[in-house]
N, CA, C and O of each residue as an XYZ file, in Angstrom:
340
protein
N     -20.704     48.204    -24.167
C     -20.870     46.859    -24.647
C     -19.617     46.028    -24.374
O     -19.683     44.871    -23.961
N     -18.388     46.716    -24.642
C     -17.153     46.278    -24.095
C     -16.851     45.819    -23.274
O     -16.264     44.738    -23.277
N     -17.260     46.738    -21.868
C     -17.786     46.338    -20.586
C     -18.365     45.121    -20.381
O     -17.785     44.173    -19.851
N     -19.740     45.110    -20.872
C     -20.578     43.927    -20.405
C     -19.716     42.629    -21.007
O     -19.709     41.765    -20.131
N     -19.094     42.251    -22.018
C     -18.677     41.379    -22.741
C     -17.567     40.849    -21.869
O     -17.485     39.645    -21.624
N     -16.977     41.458    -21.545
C     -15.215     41.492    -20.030
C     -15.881     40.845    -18.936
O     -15.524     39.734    -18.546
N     -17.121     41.676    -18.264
C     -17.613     41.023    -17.411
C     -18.343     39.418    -17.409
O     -18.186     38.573    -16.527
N     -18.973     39.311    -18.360
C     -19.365     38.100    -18.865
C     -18.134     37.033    -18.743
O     -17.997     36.023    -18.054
N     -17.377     37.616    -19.606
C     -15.832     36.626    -19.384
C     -15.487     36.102    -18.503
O     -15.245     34.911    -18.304
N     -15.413     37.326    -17.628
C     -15.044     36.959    -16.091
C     -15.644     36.270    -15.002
O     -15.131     35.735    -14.020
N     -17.307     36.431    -15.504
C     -17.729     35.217    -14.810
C     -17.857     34.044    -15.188
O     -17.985     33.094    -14.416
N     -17.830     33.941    -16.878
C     -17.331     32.157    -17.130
C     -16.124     31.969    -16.592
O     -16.065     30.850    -16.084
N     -15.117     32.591    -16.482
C     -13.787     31.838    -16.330
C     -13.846     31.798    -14.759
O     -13.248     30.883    -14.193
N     -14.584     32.808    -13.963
C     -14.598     32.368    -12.553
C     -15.263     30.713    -11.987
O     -14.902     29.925    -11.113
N     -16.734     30.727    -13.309
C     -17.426     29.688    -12.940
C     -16.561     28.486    -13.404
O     -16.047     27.905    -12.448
N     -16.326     28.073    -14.356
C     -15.150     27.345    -14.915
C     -14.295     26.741    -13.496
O     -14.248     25.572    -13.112
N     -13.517     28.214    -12.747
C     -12.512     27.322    -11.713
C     -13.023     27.225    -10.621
O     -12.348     27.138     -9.595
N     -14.057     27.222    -10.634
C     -15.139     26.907     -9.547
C     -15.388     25.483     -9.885
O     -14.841     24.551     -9.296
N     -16.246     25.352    -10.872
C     -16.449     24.116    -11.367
C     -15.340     23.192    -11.365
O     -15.693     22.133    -10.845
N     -14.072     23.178    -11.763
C     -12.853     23.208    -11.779
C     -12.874     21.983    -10.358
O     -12.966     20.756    -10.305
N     -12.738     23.078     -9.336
C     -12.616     22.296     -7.962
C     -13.038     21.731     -7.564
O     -12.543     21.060     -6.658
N     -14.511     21.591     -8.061
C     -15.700     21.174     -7.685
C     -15.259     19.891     -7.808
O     -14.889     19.164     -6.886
N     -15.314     19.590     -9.147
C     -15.112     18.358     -9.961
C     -13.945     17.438     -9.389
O     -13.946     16.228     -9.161
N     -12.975     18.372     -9.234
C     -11.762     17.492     -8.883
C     -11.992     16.879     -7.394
O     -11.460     15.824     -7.047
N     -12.966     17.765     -6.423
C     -13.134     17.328     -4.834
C     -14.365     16.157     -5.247
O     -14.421     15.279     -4.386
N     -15.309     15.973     -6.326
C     -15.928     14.781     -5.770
C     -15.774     13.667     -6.394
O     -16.079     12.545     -5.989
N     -15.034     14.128     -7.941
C     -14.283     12.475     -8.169
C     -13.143     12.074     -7.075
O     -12.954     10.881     -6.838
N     -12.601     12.794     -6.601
C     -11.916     12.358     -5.216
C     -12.536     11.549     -4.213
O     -12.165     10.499     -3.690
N     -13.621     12.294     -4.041
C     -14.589     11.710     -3.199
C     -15.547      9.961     -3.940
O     -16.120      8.994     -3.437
N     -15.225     10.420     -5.272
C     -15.859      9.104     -5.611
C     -14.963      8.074     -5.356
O     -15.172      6.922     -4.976
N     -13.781      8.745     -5.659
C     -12.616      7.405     -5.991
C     -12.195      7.051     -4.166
O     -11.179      6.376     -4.003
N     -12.807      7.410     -3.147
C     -12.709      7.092     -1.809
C     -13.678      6.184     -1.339
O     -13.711      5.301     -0.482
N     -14.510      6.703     -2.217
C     -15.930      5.333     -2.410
C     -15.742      3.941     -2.716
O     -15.982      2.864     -2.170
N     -15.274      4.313     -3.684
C     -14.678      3.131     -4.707
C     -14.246      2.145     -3.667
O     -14.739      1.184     -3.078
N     -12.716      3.024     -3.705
C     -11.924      1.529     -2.924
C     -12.480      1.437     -1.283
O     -12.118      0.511     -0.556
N     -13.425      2.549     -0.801
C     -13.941      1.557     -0.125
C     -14.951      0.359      0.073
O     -15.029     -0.601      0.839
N     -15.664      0.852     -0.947
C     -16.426     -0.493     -1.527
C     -15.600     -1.731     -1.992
O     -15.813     -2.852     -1.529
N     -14.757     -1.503     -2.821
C     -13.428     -2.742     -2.827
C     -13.511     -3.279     -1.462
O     -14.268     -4.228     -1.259
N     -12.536     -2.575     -0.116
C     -11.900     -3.039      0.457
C     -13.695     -3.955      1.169
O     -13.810     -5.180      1.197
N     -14.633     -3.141      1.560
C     -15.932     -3.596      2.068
C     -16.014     -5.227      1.249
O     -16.593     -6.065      1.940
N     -15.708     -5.529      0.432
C     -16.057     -6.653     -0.531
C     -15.011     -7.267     -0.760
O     -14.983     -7.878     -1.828
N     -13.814     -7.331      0.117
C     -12.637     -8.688      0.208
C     -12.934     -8.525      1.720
O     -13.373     -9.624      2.059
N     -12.917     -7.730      2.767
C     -13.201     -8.120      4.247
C     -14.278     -8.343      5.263
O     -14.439     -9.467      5.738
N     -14.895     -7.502      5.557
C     -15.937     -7.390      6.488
C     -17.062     -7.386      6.088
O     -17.887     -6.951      6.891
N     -17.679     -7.935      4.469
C     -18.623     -8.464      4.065
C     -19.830     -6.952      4.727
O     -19.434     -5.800      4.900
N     -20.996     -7.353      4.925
C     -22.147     -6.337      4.875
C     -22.452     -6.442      6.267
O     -23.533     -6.225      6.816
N     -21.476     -6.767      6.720
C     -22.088     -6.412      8.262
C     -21.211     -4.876      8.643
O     -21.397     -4.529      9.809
N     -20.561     -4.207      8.059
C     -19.905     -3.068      8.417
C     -20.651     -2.173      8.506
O     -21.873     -2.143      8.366
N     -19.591     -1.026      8.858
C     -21.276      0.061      8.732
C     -21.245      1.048      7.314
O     -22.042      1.853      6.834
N     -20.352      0.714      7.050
C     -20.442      1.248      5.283
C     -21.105      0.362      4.670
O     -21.476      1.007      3.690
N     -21.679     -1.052      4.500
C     -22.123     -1.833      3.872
C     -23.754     -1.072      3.814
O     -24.318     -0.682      2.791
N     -24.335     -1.003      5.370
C     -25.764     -0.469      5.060
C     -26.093      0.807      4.562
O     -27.212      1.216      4.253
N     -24.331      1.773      4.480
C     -24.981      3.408      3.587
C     -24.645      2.723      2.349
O     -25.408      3.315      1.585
N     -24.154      2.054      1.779
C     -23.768      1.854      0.603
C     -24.483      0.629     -0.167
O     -23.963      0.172     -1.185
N     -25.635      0.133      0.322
C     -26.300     -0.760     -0.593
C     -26.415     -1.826      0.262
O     -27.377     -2.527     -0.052
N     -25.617     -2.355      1.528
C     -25.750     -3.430      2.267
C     -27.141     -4.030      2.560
O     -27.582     -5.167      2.392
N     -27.664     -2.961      3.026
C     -28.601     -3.535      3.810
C     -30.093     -2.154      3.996
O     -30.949     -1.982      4.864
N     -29.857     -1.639      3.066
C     -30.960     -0.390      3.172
C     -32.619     -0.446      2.885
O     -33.001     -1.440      2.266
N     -33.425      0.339      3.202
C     -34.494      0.070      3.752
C     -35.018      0.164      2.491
O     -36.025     -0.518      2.301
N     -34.538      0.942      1.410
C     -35.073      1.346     -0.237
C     -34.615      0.487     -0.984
O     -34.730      0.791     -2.172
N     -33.957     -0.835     -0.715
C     -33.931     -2.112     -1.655
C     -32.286     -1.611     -1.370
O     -31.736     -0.539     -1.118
N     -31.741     -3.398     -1.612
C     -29.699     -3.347     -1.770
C     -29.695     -2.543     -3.011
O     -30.421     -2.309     -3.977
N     -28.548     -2.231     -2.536
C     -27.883     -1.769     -4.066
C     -28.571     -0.255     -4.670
O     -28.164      0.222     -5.729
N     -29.410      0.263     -4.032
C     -29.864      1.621     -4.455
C     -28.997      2.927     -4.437
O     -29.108      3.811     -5.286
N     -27.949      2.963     -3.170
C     -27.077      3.708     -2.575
C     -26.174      4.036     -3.963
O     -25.948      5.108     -4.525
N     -25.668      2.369     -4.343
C     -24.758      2.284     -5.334
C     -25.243      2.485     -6.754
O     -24.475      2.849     -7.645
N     -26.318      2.281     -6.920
C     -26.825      3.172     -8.042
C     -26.856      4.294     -7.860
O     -25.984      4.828     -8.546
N     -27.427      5.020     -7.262
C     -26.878      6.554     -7.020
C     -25.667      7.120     -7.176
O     -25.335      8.078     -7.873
N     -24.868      6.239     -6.258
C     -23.080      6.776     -6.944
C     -22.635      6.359     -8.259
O     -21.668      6.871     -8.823
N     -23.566      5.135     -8.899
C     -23.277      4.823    -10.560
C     -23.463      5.984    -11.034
O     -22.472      6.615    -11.403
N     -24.709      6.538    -11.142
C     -25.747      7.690    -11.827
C     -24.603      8.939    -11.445
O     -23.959      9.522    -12.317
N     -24.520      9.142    -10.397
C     -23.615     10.401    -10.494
C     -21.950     10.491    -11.020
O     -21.231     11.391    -11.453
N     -21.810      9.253    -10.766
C     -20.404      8.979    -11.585
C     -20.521      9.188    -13.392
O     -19.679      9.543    -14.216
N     -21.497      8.915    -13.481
C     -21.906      8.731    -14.720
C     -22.225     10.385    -15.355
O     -21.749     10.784    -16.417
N     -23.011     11.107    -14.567
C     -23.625     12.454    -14.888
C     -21.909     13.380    -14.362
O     -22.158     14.582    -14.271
N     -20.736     13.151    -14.111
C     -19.567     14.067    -13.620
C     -18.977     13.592    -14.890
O     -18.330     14.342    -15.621
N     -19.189     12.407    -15.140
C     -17.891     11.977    -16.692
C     -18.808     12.971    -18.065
O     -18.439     13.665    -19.012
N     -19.971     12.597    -17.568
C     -20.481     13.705    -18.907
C     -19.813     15.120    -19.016
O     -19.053     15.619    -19.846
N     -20.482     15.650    -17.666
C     -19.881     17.233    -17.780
C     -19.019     17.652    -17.936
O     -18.887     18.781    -18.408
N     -17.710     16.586    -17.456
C     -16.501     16.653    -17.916
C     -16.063     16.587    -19.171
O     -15.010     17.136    -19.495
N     -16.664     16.045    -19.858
C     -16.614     16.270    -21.262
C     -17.055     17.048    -21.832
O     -16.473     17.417    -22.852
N     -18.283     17.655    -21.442
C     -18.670     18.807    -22.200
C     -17.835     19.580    -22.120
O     -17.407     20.265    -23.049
N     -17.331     19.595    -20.560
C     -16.109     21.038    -20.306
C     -14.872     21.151    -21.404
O     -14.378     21.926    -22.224
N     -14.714     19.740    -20.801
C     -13.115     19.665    -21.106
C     -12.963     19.590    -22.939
O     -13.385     18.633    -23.587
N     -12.457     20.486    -23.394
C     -12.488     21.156    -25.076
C     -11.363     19.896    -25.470
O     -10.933     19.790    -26.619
């Protein structure tokens, strides 16, 4: 029983710094979003080619792209909280 209980451990704390990295590589990735959506919205307006992956000009209505990165920005701050004690 000892056994199984160690092992258990060991795979929360593996999943944990898994999760760990996870987290830290796509708020990275969000926060690359970000300011490029900033910089997209003081220069080159929606004719760029980040404008049409990102809400410019897409075939599923504007602004859908960027709801998607709302929604997931939104669903990483949760989990992060659940995690983070």
């Amino acid at each position: 029983m000892l056994a199984l209980a160690q092992d258990i451990q060991s795979d929360v704390s593996g999943l944990m710094r898994t999760f760990s990295c996870d987290r830290d590589r796509l708020r990275s990735a969000l926060e690359v979003v970000d300011y490029q959506q900033q910089v997209m919205g003081k220069g080159a307006g929606s004719g760029g080619t980040l404008g049409g992956t990102l809400g410019g000009s897409s075939s599923s209505g504007p602004g859908s792209n960027v709801a998607i990165i709302a929604a997931l920005r939104q669903s990483l701050n949760s989990a992060v909280q659940q995690v983070d004690f």
